[in-house]
MOPAC internal coordinates of N, CA, C and O (Angstrom, degrees):
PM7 1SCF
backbone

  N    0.0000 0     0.00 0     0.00 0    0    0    0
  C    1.4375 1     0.00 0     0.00 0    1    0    0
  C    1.5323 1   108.71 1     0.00 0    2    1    0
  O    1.2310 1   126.62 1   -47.78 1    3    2    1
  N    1.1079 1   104.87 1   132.22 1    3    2    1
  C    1.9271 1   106.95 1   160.00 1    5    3    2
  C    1.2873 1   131.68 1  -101.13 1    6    5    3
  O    1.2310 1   126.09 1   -34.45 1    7    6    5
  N    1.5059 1   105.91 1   145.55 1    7    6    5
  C    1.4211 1   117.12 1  -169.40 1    9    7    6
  C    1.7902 1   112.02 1   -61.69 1   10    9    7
  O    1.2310 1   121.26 1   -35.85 1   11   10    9
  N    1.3046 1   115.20 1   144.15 1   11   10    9
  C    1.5235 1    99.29 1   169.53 1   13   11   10
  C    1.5757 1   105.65 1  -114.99 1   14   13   11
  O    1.2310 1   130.75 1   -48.16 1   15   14   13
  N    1.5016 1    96.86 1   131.84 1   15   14   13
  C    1.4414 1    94.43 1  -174.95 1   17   15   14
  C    1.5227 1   120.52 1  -109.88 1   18   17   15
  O    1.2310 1   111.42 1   -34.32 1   19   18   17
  N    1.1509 1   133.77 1   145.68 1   19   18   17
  C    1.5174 1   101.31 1  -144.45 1   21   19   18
  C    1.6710 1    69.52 1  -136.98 1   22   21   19
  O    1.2310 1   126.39 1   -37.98 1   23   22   21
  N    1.6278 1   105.31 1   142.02 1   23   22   21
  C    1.5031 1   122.87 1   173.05 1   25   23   22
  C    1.0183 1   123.61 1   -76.39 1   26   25   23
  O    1.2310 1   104.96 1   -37.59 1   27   26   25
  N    1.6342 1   145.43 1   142.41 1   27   26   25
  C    1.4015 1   139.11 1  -171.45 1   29   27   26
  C    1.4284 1    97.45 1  -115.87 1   30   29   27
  O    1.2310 1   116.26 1   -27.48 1   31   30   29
  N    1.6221 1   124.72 1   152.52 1   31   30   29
  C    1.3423 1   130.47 1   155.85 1   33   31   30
  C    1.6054 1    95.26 1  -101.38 1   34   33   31
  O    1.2310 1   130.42 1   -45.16 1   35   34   33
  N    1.7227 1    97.50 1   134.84 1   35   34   33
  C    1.1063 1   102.70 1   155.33 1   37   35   34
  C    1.7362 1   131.65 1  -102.74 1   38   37   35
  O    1.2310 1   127.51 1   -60.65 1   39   38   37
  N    1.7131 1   103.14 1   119.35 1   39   38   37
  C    1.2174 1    99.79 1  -178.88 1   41   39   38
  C    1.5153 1   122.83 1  -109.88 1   42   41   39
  O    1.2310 1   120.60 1   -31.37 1   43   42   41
  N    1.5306 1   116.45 1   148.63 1   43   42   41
  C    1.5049 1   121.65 1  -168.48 1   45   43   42
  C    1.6783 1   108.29 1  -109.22 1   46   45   43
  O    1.2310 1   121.93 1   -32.60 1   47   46   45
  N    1.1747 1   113.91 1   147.40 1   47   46   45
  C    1.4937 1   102.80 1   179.32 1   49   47   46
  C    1.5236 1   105.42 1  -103.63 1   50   49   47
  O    1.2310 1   117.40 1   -41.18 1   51   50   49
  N    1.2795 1   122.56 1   138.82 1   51   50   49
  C    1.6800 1   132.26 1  -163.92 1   53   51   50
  C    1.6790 1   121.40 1   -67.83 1   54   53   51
  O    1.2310 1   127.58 1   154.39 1   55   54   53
  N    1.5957 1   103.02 1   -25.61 1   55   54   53
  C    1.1957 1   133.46 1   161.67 1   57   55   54
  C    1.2130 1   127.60 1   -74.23 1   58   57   55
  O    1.2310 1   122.89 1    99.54 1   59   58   57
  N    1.2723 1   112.06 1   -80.46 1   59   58   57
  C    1.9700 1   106.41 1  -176.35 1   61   59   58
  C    1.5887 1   111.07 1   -92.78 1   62   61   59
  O    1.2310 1   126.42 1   143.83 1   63   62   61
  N    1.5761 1   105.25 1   -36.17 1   63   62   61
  C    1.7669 1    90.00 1   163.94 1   65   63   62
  C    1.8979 1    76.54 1   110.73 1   66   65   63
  O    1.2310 1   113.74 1  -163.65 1   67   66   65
  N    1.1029 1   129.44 1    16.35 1   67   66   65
  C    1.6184 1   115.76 1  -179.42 1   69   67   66
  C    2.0798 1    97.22 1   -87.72 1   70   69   67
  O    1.2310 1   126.51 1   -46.73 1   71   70   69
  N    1.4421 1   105.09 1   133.27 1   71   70   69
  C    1.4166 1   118.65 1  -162.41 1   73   71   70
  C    1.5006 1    86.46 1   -92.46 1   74   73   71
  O    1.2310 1   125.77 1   -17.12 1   75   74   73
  N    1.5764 1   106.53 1   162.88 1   75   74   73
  C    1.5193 1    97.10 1   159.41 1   77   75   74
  C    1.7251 1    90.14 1   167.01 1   78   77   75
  O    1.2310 1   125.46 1   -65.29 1   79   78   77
  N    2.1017 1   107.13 1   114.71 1   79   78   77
  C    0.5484 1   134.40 1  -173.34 1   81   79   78
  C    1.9409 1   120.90 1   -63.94 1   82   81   79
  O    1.2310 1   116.93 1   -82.78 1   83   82   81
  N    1.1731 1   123.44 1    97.22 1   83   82   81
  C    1.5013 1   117.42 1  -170.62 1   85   83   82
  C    1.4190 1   114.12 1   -90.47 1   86   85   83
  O    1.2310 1   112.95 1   -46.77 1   87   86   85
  N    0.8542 1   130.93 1   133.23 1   87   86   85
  C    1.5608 1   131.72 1   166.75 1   89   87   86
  C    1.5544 1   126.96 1   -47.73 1   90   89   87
  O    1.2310 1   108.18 1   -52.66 1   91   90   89
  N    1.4891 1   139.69 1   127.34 1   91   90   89
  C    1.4849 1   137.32 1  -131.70 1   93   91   90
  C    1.7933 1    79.99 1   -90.49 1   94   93   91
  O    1.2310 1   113.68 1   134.40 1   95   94   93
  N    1.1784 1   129.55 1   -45.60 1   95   94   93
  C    1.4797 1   145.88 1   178.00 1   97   95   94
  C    1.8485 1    86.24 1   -26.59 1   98   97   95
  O    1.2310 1   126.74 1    99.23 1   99   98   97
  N    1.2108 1   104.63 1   -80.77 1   99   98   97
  C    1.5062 1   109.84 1  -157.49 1  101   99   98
  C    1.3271 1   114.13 1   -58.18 1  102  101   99
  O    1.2310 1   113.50 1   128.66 1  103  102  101
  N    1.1687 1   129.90 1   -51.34 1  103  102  101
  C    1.7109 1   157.19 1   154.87 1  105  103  102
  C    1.5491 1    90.91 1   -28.42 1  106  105  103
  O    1.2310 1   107.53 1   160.64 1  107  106  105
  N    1.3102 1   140.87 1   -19.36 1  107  106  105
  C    1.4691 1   119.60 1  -156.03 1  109  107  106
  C    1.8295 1    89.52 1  -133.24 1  110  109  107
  O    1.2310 1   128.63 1   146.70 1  111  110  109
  N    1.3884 1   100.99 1   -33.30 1  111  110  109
  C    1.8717 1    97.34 1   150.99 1  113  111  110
  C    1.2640 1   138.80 1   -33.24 1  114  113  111
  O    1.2310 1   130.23 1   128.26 1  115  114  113
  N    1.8563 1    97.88 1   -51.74 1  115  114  113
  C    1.5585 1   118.54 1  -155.40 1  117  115  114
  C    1.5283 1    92.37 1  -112.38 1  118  117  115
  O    1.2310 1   118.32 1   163.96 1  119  118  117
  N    1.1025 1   120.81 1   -16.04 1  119  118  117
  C    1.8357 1   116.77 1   161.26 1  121  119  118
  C    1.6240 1   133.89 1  -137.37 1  122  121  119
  O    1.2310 1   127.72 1  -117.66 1  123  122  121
  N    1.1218 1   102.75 1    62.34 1  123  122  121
  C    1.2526 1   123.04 1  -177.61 1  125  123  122
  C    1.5671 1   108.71 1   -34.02 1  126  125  123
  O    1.2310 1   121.51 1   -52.39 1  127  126  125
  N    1.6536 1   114.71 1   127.61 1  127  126  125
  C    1.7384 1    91.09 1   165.16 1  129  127  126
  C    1.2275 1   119.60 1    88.13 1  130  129  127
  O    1.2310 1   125.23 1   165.69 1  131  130  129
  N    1.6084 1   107.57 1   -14.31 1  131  130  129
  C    1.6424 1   111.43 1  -162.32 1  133  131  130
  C    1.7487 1   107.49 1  -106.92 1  134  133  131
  O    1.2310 1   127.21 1   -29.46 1  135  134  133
  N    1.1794 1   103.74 1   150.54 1  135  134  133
  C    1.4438 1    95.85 1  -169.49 1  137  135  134
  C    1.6632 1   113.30 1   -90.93 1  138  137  135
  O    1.2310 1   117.22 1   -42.41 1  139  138  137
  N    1.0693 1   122.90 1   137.59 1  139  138  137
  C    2.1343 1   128.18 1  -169.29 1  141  139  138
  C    1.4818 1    93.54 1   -27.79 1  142  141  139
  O    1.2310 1   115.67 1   122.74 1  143  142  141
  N    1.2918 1   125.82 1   -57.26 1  143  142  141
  C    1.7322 1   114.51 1  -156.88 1  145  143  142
  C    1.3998 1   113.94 1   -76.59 1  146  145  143
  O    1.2310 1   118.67 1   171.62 1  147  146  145
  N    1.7940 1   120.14 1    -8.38 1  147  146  145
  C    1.0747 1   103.09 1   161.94 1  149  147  146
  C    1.7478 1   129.56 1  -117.77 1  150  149  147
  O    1.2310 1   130.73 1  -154.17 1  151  150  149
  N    1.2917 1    96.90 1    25.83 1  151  150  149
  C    1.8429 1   117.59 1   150.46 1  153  151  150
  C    1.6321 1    84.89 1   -41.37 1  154  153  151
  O    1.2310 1   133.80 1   -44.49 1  155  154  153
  N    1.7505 1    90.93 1   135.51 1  155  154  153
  C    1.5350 1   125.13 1   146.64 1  157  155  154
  C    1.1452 1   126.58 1  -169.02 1  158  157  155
  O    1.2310 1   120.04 1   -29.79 1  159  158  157
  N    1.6080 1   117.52 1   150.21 1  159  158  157
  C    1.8888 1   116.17 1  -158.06 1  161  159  158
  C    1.1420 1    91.27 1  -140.68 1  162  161  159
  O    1.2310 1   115.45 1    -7.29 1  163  162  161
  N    1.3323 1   126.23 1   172.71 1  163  162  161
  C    1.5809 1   124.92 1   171.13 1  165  163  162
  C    1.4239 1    87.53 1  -106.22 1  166  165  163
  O    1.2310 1   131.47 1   -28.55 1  167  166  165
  N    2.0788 1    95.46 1   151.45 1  167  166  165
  C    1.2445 1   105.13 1   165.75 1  169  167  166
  C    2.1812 1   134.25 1   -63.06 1  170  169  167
  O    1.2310 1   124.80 1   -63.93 1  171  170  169
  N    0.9687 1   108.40 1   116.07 1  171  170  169
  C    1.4872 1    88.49 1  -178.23 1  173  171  170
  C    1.5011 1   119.79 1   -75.05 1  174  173  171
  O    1.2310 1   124.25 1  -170.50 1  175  174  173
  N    1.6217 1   109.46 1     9.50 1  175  174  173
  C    1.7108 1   111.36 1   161.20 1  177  175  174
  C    1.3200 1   110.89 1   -88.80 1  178  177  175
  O    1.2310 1   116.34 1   125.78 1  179  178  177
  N    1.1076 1   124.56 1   -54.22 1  179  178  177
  C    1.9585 1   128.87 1  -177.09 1  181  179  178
  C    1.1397 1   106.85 1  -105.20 1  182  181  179
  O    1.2310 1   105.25 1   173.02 1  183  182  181
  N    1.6510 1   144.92 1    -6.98 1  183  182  181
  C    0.8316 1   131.63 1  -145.51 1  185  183  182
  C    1.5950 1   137.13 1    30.18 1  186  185  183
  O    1.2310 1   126.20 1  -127.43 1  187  186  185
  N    0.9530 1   105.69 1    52.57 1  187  186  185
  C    1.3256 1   116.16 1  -168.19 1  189  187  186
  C    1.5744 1   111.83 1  -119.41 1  190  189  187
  O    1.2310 1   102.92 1   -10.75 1  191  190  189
  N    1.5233 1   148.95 1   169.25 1  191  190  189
  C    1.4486 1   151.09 1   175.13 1  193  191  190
  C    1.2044 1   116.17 1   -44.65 1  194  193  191
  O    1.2310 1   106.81 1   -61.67 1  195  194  193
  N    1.6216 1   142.16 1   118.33 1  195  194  193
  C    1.2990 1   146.02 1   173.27 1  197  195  194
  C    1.6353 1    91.45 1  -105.18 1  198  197  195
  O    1.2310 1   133.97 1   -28.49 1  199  198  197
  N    1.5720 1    90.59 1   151.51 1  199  198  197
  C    1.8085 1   102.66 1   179.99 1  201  199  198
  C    1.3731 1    88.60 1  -140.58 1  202  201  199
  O    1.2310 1   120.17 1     8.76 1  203  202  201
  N    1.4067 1   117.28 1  -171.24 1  203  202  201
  C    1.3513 1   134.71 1   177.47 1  205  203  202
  C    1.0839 1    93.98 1   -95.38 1  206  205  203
  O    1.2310 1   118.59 1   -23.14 1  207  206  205
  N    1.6413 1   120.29 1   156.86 1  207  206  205
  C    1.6194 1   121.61 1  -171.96 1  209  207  206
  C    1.7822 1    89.91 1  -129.61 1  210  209  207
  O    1.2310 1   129.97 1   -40.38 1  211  210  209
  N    1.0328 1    98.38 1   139.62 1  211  210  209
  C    1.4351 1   122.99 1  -171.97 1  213  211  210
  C    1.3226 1   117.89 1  -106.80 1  214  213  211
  O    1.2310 1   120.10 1   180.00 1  215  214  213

């Protein structure tokens, strides 16, 4: 059997700085077509802009 390894985006929020690793699966759900640097989520600590952290 093989392992499935599933890729995470890591996103940073611009405001408080809370990290939080998302799954590339979901990220490619909610932005079809879109290129990694312009992924963005709101934070669920401040609600404020999450980006990908580099």
């Amino acid at each position: 059997m093989t392992e499935h390894t599933e890729k995470d985006v890591l996103m940073k929020c611009t405001k408080c700085g809370y990290e939080e690793e998302v799954p590339r699966w979901l990220i490619n759900e909610l932005f079809p077509n879109e290129p990694e640097k312009n992924y963005m989520m709101h934070c669920p600590e401040c609600d404020h802009k999450m980006i990908v952290k580099k």
